[in-house]
Backbone bond lengths (Angstrom), bond angles and torsions (degrees), N, CA, C in turn:
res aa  C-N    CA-C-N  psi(-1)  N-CA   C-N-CA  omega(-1)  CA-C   N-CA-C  phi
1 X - - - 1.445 - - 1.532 108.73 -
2 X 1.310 112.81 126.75 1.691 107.44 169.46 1.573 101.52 -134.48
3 X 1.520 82.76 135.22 1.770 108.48 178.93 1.510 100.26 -56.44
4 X 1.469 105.53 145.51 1.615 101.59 162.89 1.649 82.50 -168.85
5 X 1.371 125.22 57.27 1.231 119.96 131.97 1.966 100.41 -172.07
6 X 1.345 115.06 -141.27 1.276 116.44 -159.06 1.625 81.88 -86.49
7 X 1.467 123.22 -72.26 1.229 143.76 -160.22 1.461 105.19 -105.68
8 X 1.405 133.93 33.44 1.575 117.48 -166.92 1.776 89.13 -158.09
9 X 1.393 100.35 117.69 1.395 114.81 145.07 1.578 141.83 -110.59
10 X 1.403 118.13 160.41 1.351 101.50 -172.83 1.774 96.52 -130.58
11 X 1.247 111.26 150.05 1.727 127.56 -149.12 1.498 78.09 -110.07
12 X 1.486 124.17 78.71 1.684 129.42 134.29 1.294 124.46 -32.50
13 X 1.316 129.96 101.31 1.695 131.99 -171.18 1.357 90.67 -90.41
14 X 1.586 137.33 135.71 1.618 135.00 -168.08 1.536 78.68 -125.66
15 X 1.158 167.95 18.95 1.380 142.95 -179.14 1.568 97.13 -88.38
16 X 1.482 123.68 -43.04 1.640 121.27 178.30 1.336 105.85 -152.51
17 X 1.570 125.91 149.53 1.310 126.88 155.19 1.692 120.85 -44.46
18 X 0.670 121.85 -37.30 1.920 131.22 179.90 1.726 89.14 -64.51
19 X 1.506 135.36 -28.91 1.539 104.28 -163.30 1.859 90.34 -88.99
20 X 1.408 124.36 7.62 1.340 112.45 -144.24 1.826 80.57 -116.52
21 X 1.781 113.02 -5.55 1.718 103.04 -162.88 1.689 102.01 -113.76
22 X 1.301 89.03 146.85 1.701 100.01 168.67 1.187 125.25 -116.70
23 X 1.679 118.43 33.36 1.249 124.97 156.26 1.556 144.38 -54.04
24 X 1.326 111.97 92.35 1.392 110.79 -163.65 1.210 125.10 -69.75
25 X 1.114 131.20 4.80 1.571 140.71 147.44 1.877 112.76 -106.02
26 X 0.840 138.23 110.34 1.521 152.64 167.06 1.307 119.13 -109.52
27 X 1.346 119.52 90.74 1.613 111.49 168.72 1.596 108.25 -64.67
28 X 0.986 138.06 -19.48 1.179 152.51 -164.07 1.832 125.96 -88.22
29 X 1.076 86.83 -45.13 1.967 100.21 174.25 1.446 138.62 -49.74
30 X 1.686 102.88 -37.67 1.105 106.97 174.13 2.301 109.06 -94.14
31 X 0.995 124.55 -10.02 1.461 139.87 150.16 1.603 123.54 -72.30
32 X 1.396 106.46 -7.06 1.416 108.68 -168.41 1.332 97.74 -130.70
33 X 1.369 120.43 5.16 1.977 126.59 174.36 1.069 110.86 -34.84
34 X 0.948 128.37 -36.73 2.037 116.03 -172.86 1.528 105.22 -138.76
35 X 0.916 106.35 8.17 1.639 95.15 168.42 1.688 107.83 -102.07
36 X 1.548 102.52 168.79 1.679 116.14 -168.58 1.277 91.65 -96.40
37 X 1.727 126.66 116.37 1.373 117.64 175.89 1.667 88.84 -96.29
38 X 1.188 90.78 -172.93 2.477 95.48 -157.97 1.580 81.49 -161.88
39 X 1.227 137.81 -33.78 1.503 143.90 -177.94 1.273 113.46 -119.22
40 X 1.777 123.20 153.92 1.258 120.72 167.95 1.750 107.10 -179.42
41 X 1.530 107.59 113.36 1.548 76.95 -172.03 1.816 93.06 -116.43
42 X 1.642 98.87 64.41 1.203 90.87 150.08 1.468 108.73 -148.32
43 X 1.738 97.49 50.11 1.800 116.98 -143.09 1.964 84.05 -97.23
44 X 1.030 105.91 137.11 1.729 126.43 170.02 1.249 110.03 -115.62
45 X 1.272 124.19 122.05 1.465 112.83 162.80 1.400 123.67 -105.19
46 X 1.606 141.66 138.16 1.214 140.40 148.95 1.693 118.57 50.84
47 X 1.948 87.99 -74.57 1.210 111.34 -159.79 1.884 96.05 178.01
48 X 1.378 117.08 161.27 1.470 123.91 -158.41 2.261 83.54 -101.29
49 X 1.071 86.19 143.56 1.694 98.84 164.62 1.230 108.49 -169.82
50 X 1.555 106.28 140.67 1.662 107.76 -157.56 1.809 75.72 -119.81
51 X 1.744 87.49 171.19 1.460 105.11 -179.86 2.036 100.39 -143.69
52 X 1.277 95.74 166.30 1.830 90.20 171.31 1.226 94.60 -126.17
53 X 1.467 116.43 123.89 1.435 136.59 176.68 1.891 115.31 -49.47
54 X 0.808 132.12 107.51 1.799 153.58 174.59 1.030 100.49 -36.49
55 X 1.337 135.66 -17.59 1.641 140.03 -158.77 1.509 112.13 -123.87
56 X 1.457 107.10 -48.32 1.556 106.22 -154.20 1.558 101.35 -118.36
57 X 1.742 117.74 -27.51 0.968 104.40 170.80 1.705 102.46 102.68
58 X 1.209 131.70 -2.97 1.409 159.17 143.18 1.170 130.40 -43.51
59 X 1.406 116.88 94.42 1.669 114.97 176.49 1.655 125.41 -78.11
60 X 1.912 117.20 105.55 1.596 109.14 -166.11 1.728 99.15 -118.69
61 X 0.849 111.58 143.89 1.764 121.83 150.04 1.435 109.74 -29.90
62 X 1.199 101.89 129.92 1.889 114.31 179.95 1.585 111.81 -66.94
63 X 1.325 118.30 -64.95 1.283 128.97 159.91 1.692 129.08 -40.00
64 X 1.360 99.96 -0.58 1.813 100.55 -173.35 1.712 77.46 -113.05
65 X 1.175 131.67 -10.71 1.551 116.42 174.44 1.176 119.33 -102.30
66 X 0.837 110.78 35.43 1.844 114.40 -149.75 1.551 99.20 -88.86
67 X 1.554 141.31 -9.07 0.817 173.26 -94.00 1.993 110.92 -170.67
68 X 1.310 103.14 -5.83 1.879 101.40 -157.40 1.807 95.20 -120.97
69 X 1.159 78.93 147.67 1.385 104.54 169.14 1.823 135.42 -47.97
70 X 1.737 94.90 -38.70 1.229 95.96 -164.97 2.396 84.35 -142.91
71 X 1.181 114.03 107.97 1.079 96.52 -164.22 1.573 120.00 -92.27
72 X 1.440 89.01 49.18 2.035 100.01 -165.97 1.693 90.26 -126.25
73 X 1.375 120.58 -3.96 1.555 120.08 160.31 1.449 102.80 -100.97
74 X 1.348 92.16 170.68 1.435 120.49 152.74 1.527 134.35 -53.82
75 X 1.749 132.91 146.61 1.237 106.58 160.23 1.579 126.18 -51.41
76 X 1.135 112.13 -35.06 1.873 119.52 -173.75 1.924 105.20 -62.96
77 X 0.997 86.88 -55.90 1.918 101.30 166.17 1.663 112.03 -34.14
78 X 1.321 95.23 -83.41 1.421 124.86 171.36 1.543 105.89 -10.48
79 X 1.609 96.95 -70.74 1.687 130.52 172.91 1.806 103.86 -16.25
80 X 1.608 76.76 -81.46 1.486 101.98 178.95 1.621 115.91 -49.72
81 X 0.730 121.64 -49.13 1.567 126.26 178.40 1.867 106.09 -64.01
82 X 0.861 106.03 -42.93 2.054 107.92 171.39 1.344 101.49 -61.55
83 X 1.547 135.57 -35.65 1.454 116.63 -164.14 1.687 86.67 -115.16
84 X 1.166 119.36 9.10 1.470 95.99 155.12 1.327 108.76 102.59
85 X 1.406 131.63 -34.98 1.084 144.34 170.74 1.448 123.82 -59.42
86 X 1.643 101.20 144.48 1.719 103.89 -161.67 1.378 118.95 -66.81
């Protein structure tokens, strides 16, 4: 679950981008059944919710992080924090 308002969270599924899309046409879904997609640019989400990154001060889409470690950064943050760097 990540906060992105006073009283409102949204339930980020991290196992694949496809559990996070509500695209009602997918050429892709039934070829992509068991694999972890991480990319998609024919990716829909839910609904749009922005966040401001804890670190940098950066406003990103919740669903483009869906993928991170710590979900109060940024993907670029995120980045940085996997290779260790400040």
């Amino acid at each position: 679950m990540v906060k992105v308002g006073e009283h409102r969270y949204v339930n980020v599924r991290r196992r694949s981008l496809c559990d996070n899309c509500v695209a009602e046409v997918c050429f892709r879904r039934d070829e992509r059944k068991n694999l972890r997609v991480v990319e998609c640019d024919l990716f829909k989400p839910q609904f749009v919710a922005f966040k401001r990154c804890r670190q940098c001060s950066s406003v990103y889409e919740v669903f483009s992080n869906f993928n991170a470690l710590d979900f109060e950064l940024c993907p670029e943050c995120n980045e940085r924090m996997k290779r260790g760097a400040p």
